[in-house]
C-alpha positions in Angstrom: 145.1 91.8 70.2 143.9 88.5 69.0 140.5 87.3 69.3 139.9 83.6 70.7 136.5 81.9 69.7 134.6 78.6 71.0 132.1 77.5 67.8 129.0 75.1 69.3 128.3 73.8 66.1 125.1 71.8 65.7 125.1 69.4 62.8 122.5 67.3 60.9 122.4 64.0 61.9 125.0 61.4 61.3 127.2 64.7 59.8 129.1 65.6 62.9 132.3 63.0 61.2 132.2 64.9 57.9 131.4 68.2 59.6 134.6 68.0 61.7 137.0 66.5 58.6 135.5 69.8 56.4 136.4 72.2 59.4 140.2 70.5 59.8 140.8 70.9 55.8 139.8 74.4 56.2 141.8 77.3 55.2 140.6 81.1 55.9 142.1 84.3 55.6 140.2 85.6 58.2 140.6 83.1 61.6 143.0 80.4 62.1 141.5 77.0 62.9 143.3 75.7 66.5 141.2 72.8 67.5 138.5 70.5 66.3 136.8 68.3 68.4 133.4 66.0 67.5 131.7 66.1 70.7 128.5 64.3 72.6 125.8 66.3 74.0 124.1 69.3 72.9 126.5 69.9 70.4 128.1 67.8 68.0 131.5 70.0 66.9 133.5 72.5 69.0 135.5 74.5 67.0 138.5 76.7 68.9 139.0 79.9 66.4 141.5 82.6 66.7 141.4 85.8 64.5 143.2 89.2 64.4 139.8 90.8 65.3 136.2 90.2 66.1 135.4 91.0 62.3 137.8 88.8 61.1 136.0 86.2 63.4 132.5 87.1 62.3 133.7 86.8 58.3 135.3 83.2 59.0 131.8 82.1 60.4 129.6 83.1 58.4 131.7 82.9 55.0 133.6 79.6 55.8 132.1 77.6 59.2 128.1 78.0 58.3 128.5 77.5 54.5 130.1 73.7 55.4 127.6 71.1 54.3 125.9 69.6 57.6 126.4 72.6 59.9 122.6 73.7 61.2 123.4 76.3 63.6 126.2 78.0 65.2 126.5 79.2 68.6 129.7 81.4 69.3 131.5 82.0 72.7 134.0 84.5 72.5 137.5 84.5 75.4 137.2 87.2 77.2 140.7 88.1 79.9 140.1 88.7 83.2 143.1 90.8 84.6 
C-alpha cells in the first residue's frame, strides 16, 4: 500500500521560488513528487509525496528534499485512512 506524505518545508529567506522550482525538477527513486505548492504562513513550500513505503519516504527526504539548497527544516505529515 502506498504511503502519502505532506512536507512543511521551511526555507531561507527569499529561497521559497528556487526551493519550489528544485523540488518540481526532482526526480527520486524512492517517492514520486505529486504537488508543489509555495505557500504563506509558517511555511514557505508544501510538498505532497507518495512512496511505495514509509522507508522509501524517509530516503526521498533526507537523501533528495533536505539536501536542496535553501531548505532549513522539514516537518513531515504522513495520510493516515480512516475506514
Amino acid at each position: 500500500m502506498a504511503v502519502r506524505g505532506y512536507v512543511l518545508i521551511e526555507t531561507e529567506v527569499g529561497k521559497a521560488r528556487a526551493v519550489s522550482t528544485a523540488i518540481g525538477e526532482v526526480s527520486s527513486t524512492h517517492a514520486r513528487v505529486v504537488a508543489v505548492d509555495t505557500v504563506t504562513g509558517p511555511f514557505d513550500v508544501i510538498v505532497q509525496l507518495e512512496a511505495d513505503d514509509l522507508d522509501a519516504m524517509g530516503e526521498a527526504l533526507t537523501e533528495t528534499l533536505q539536501n536542496i539548497s535553501g531548505v532549513q527544516r522539514t516537518t513531515t505529515c504522513l495520510a493516515v485512512r480512516k475506514s
